[in-house]
N, C-alpha and C positions, 0 to 999 in steps of 0.2 A: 917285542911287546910294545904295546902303545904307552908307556910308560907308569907311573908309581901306583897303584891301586889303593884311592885312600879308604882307609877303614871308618875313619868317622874325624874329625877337627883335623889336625894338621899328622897325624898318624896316618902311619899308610906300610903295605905289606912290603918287607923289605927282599928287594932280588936275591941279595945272596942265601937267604934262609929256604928259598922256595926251590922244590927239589922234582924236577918233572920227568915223566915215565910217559912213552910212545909207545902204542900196539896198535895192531890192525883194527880195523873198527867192522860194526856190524850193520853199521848204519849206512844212510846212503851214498850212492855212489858207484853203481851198478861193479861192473870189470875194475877198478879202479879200486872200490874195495880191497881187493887181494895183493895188492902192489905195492901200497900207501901206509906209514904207521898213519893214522890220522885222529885216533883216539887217545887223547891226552887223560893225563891221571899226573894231579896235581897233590901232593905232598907239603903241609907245614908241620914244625915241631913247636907246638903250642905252649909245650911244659917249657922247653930251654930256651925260648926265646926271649931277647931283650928288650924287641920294637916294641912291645906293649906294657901299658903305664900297669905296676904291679895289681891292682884294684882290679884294672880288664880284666886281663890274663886271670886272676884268682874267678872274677864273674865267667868269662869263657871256659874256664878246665870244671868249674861249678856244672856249668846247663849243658855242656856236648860232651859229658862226661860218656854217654851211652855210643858215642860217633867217635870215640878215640881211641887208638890204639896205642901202648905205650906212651901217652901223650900226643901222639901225632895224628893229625885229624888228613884228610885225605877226601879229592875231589875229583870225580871222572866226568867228562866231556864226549860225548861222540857225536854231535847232532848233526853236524856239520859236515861237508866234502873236507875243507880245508884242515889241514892241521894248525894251520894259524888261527881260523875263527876259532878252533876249539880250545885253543890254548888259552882266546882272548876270555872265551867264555867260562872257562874254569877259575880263571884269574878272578873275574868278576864275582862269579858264584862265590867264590873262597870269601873275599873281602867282603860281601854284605852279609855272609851267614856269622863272621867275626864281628859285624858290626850288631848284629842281630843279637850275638851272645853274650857280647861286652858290654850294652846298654844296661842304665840305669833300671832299676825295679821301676814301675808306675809308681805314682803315688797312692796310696788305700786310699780306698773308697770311703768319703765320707756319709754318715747314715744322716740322711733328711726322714722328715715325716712330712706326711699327704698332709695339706692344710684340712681342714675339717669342714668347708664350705664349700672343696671340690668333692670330697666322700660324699657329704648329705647331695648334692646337685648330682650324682654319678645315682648315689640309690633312687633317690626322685624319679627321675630318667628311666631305669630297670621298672620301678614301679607302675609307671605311667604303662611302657611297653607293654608288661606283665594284663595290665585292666583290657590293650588296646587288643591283645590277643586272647583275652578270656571270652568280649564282648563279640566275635569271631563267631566262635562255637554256638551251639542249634539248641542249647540246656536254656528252659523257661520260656520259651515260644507256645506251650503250654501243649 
């Protein structure tokens, strides 16, 4: 592997936790296809891992709770000829959908109101329209 796959600040997906699975793939690569495992299927155990600051890990097992099984979350790759790019690409997939889960909430939405000089200047506007398309119409030509 191209090395450590960071999840977000100085954290990153630890090698020895990551657990990989080789099958044939369906994807491209004509004759080659049937010869080659080339589709990778990547494995983390989310629930018993360490690498992650407890807060993550409580926010990750939170929002991929429907993507988990036993706790362990699970990524498949086949796009690829190679089995390395698929490897790279699983790896990658894994670490941003972690970083994706582990993030902070946004902060709420704070409620503003419309100033009152853009509402009146917005109906104005409507109104004006409203006259420019009444004046259109063929009513009072007598």
């Amino acid at each position: 592997m191209s090395g450590p796959y960071v999840i977000r600040g100085s954290v990153s997906l630890p090698e020895a936790e990551l657990l990989w699975r080789f099958s044939r793939s369906s994807g491209p690569g004509g004759q080659h296809v049937n010869t080659s495992d080339s589709q990778v299927e990547l494995r983390f155990d989310l629930a018993k891992t360490e690498a992650l600051p407890p807060v993550w890990k409580e926010r990750a097992l939170d929002r991929l709770a429907g993507r988990l099984v036993d706790g362990v979350i699970s990524v498949r790759a086949s796009e690829h000829r190679s089995q390395w790019r698929n490897r790279e690409t699983a790896a990658v997939r894994l670490a941003s959908l972690l970083a994706e889960a582990s993030a902070p909430p946004p902060k709420p939405r704070r409620a503003t109101r419309i100033p009152r000089g853009i509402n009146e200047r917005r109906l104005r506007e409507k109104k004006q329209r409203s006259d420019t398309k009444r004046g259109r119409s063929g009513r009072g030509w007598g």
